[in-house]
ZAMARGU-4260 file (C-alpha; in steps of 0.2 Angstrom, whole numbers, plus 5000, padded with zeros to 4 digits):
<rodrens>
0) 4888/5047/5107 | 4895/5033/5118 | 4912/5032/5126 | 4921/5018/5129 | 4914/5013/5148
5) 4897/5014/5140 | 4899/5005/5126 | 4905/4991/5138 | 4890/4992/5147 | 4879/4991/5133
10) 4889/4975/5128 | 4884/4966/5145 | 4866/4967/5143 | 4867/4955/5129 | 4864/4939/5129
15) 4873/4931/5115 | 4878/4912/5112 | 4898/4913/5111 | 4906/4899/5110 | 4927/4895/5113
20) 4938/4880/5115 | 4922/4871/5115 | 4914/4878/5131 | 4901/4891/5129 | 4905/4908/5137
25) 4893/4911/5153 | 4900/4931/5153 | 4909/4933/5137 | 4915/4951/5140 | 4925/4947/5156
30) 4933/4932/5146 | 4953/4936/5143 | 4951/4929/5125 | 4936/4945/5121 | 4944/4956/5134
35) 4958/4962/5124 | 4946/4967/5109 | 4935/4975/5118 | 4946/4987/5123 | 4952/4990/5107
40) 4935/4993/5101 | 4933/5005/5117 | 4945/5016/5114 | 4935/5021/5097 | 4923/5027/5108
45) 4934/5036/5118 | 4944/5045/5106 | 4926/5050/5097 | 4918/5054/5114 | 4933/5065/5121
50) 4928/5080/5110 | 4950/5083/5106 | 4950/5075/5087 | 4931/5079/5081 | 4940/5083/5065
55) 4944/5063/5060 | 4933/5054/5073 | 4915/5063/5072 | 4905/5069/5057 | 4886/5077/5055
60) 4874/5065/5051 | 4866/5068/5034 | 4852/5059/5041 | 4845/5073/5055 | 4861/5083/5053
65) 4867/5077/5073 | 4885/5076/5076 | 4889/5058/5076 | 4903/5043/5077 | 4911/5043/5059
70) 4910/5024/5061 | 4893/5027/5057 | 4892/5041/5044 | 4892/5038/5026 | 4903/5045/5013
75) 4893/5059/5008 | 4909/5067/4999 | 4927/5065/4996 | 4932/5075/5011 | 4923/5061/5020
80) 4932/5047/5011 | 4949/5055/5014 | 4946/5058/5034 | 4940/5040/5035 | 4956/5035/5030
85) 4965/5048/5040 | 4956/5042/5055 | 4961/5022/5052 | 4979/5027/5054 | 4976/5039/5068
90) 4967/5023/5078 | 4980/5013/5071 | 4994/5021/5078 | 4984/5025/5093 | 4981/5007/5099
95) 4994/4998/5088 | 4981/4985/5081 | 4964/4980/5075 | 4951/4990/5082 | 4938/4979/5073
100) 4924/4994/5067 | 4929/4997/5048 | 4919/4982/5041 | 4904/4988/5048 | 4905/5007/5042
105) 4909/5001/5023 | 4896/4988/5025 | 4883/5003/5030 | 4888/5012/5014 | 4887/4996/5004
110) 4870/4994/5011 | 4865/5014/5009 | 4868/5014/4991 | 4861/4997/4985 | 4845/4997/4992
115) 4842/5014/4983 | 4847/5006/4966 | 4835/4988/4969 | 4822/5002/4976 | 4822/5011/4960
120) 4822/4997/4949 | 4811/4985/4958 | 4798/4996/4967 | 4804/4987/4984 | 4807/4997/5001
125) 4822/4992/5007 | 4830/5008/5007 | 4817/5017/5019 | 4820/5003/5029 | 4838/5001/5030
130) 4837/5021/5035 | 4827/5018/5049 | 4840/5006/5053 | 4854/5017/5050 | 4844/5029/5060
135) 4845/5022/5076 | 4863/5014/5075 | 4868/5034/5072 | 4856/5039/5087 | 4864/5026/5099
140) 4882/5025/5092 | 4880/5006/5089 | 4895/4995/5084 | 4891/4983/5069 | 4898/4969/5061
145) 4899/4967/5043 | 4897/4949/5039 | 4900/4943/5019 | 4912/4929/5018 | 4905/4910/5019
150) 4913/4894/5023 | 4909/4892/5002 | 4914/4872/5002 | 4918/4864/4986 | 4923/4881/4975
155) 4921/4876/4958 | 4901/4871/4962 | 4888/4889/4965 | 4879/4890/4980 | 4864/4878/4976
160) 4875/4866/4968 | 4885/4859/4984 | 4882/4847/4993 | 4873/4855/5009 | 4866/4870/5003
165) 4867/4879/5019 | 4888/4881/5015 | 4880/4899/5009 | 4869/4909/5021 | 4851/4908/5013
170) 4834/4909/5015 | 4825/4894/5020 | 4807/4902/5022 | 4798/4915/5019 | 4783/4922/5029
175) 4771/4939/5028 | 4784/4947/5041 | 4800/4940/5035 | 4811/4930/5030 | 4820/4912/5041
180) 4839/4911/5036 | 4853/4897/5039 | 4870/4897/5035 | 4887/4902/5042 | 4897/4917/5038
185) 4918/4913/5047 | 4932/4926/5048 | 4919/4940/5055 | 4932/4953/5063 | 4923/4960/5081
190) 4908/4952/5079 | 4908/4944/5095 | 4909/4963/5104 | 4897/4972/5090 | 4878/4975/5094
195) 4874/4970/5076 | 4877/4959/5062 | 4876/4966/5045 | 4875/4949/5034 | 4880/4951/5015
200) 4879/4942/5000 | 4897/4936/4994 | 4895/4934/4977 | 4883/4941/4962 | 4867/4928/4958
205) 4857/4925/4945 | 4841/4921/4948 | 4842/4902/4953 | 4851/4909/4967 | 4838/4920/4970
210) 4838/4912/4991 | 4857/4917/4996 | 4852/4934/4989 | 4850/4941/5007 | 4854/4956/5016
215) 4850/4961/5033 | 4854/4966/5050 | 4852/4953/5065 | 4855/4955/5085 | 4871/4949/5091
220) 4859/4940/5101 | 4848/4934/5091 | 4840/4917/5095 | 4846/4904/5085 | 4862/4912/5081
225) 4879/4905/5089 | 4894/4912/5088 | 4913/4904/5090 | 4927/4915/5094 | 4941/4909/5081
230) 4959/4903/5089 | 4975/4914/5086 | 4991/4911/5089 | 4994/4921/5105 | 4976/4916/5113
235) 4984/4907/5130 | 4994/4923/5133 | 4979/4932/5134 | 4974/4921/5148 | 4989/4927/5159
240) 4985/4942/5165 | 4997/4954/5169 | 5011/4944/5160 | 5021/4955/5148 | 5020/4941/5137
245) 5004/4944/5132 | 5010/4958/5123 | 4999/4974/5124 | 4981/4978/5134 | 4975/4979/5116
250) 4977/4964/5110 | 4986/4960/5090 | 4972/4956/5081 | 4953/4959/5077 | 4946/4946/5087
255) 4937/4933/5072 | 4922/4922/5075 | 4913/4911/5063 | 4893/4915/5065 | 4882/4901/5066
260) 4865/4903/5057 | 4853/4889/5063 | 4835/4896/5056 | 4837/4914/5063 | 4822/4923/5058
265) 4823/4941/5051 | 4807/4954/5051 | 4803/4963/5036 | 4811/4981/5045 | 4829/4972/5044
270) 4828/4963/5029 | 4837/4972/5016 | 4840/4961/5000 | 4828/4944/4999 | 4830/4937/4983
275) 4839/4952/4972 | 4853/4942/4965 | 4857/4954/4952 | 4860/4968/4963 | 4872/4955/4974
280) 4887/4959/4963 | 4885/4979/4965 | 4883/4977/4984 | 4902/4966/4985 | 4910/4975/4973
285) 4908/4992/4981 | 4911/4985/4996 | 4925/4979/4994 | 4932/4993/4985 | 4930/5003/5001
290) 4935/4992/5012 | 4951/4986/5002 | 4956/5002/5002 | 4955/5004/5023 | 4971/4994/5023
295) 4981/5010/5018 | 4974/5018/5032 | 4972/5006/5046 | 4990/4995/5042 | 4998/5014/5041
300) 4993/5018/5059 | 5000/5000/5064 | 5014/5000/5054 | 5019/5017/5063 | 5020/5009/5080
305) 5031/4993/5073 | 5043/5004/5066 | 5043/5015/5081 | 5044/4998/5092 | 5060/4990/5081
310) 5070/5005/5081 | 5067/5009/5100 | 5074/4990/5100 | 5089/4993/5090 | 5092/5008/5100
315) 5093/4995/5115 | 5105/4983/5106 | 5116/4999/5100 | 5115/4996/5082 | 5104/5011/5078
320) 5116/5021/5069 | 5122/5007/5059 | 5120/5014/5041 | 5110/4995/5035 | 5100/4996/5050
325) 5093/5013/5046 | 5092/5009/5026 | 5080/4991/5031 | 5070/5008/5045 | 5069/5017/5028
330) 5062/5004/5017 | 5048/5001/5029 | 5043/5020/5028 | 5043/5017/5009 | 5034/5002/5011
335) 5021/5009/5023 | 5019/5028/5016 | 5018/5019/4997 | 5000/5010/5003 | 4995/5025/5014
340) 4997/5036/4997 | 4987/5024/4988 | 4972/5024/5000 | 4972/5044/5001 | 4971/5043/4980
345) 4957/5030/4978 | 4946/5043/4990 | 4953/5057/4982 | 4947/5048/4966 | 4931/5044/4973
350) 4913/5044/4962 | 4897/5050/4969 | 4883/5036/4969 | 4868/5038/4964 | 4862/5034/4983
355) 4872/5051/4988 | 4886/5043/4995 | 4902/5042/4985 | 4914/5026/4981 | 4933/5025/4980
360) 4941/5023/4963 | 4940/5002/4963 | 4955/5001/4952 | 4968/5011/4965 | 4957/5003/4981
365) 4960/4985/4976 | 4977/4992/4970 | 4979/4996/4989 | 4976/4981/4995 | 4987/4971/4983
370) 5002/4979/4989 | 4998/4977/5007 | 4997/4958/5006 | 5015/4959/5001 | 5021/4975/5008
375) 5015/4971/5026 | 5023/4953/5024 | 5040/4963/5020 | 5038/4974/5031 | 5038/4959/5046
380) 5053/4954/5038 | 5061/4970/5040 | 5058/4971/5059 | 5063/4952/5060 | 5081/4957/5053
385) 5085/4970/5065 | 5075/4964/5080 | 5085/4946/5077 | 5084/4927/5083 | 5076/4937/5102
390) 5060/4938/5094 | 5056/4918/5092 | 5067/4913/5109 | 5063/4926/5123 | 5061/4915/5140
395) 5044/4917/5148 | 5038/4931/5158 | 5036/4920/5172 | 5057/4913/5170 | 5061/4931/5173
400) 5052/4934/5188 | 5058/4917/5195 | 5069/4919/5212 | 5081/4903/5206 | 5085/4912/5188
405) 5075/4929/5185 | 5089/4939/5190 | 5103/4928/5177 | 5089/4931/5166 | 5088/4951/5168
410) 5107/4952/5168 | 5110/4943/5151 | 5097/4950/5142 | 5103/4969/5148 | 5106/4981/5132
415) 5109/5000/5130 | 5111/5007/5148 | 5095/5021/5152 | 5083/5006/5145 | 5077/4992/5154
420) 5078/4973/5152 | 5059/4975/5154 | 5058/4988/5142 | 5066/4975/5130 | 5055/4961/5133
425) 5039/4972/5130 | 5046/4978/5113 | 5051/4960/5109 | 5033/4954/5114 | 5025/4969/5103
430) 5034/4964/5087 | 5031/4948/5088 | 5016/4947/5090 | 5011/4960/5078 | 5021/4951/5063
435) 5015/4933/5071 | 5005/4920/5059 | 4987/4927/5062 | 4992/4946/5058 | 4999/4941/5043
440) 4986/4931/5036 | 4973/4944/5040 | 4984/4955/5030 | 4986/4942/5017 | 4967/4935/5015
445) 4956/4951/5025 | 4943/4960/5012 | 4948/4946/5000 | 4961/4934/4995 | 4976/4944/4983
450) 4970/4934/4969 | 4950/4942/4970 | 4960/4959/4970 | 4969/4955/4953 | 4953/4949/4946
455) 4944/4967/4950 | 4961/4977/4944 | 4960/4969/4928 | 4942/4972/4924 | 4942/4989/4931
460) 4959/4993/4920 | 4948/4992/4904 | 4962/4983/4894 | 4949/4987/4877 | 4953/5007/4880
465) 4971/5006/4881 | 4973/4997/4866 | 4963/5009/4857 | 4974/5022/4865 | 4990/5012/4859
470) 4984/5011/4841 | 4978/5029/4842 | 4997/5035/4848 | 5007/5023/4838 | 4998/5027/4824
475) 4991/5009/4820 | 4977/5003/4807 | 4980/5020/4794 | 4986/5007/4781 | 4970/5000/4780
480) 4975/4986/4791 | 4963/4977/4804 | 4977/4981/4820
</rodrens>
């Protein structure tokens, strides 16, 4: 296994097309606007590598029994499912943001188990091949990028009814050792620091959409694949280093690109759906069941840092034992340990897969994630309150280190004695930028929009059973009526 130096090594030998703020990126992984992300990313490494928490970030391989990252094992019981999400928040509250791998681990699984069932149905070999592939991103501790969401254009039209047909990632020719694909896929968390792209259907097809059926693994660096580095709102601060503006060395958020697929060519060994559109459905519900669930774990370990950070604040503006302050502090524990419990129960709830690997319950995983697009909304709330107006006004790092006003500044903006204006600032700066626009939208939108989870919690619910339950219980129909 990698650690973190190493895995920033391995990152510079690539040669990917990144783009950002319209200029291409000569060497992407010294540019501010990456820097921070990879760090993040690095510090999975080094908390796997260090050998002091095998327990959460290590696992054996079922594959050749070698111990391996857990961002690269699959599920292969609930003891599995439930140290994947203990790990998310131990991350979580060890970096205080995104650290970008989780969509690559539930895409490996999604990957794992669906190319086992087309296999057995269809006589194909993309399971044999997606273990080779599997294989060697266990052997040298690769990062991957799971990449299922397309720009989609006009909704209400399916993929080969829009207008430009390359809205959806598809294929565009097939050859005796592969496959050409074009497309896009946007919103694709750490892709721009991952050695590969694991692209994904979006949606289940029938078989006149038998081209955007495609699964398969492509080279960061592929040739004819760009990638744009999306804009957040904190992006310029990364540009000052140093600054206490720019919050902390790890960045708030995942780092997004939009992946550009200008007729990338995929041989046979990575091509792992090419035409099975009635498998596609499988492969993005069982995804997103797992990686709904993540946000219990990952949001947690955040979570735990921003409520560490806003009372350390309102221990600097001496309201800390103030009986309102501590009830909003105990409502974020509610708020925060009610989506961690849900997590721990979908994997605890978890059903083995005919592949070998086992599936959280979909029901409480999408349940999980419902309540983090409102919970973590409240939650920024909560730390607005009791942080106050500081958070949206704070003067510029630069005004405080100004010889005409920085020492006004650090006068005036002096709290609790034994803490430092400094100290202040960076909490102000954490908070903020963990609770800004872009971190709650990912919140919001990420593995799905909250409407997609609702639509899954109502089928999975099995409204049919319950009202035969009802009428069981309350003893309707035994008149001979049709209720």
């Amino acid at each position: 296994m990698m650690n973190g130096t190493q895995y920033v090594e391995t990152l510079k030998k690539l040669k990917p097309r990144i783009f950002y703020r319209g200029k291409r990126l000569e060497n992407p992984y010294d540019h501010p606007a990456l820097r921070p992300h990879i760090r993040t990313a690095a510090a999975t490494y080094d908390l796997a590598a260090g050998g002091q928490h095998d327990e959460v970030m290590t696992a054996t391989s079922n594959l050749d029994g070698a111990k391996i990252s857990r961002f690269t094992h699959l599920f292969w019981s609930v003891d599995d499912l439930i140290r994947k999400i203990a790990m998310l928040r131990f991350i979580g509250r060890e970096t205080g943001t995104c650290f970008q791998r989780c969509v690559g681990l539930d895409a490996i699984n999604a990957l794992w188990s669906v190319t086992y069932d087309v296999d057995q149905a269809k006589g194909t070999e993309y399971h044999q091949r997606f273990r080779k592939f599997l294989s060697r991103l266990q052997r040298e501790d690769l990062m991957s990028a799971g990449a299922m969401t397309d720009p989609k254009g006009d909704r209400s039209l399916a993929p080969w009814q829009q207008a430009d047909p390359d809205l959806y990632v598809h294929i565009v020719g097939r050859r005796p050792d592969g496959v050409v694909i074009r497309g896009a896929k946007t919103h694709i968390t750490g892709a721009a620091n991952s050695h590969e792209i694991l692209v994904m259907p979006t949606l289940g097809l029938p078989p006149e959409g038998a081209d955007y059926a495609v699964a398969c693994a492509v080279p960061v660096d592929a040739p004819g694949l760009s990638l744009v580095f999306g804009r957040q709102s904190n992006d310029e601060r990364k540009e000052e280093a140093g600054s206490i503006d720019c919050g902390t060395e790890w960045g708030v958020v995942g780092g997004e690109s939009t992946l550009l697929f200008e007729d990338v060519f995929v041989p046979n060994e990575r091509l792992f759906m090419a035409g099975e559109g009635d498998f596609a459905g499988s492969l993005v519900d069982r995804f997103s069941a797992w990686h709904r669930a993540n946000y219990g774990g990952c949001k947690a370990g955040n979570a735990d840092v921003l409520l560490g950070a806003t009372a350390l604040l309102a221990e600097i503006h001496g309201t800390i034992k103030n009986g309102i302050v501590r009830d909003k502090l105990t409502e974020i524990v509610h708020l925060v340990e009610t989506n961690f419990a849900g997590a721990i129960g979908s994997s605890a709830m978890g059903k083995r897969l005919p592949a070998g690997n086992w599936l959280v319950d979909p029901l409480l995983a999408n349940t999980v994630k419902q309540n983090v697009t409102r919970f973590v909304y409240q939650v920024g709330r909560l730390t607005h309150d009791i942080a106050g107006g500081l958070l949206s006004t704070l003067p510029a790092d630069a005004d405080f280190r100004s010889s005409e006003v920085g020492g006004l500044l650090e006068k005036y903006f002096a709290g609790k004695q034994g803490f430092s204006t400094e100290d202040k600032r960076k909490l102000c700066r954490y908070i903020e930028g963990m609770t800004s626009v872009s971190t709650l939208v990912e919140a919001l939108h990420g593995a799905g929009s909250p409407q997609a989870q609702r639509i899954v919690m109502l089928r999975q619910a099995d409204l049919p059973e319950k009202t035969r339950q009802a009428k069981k219980v309350i003893g309707l129909g035994k008149d001979g009526s049709q209720a």
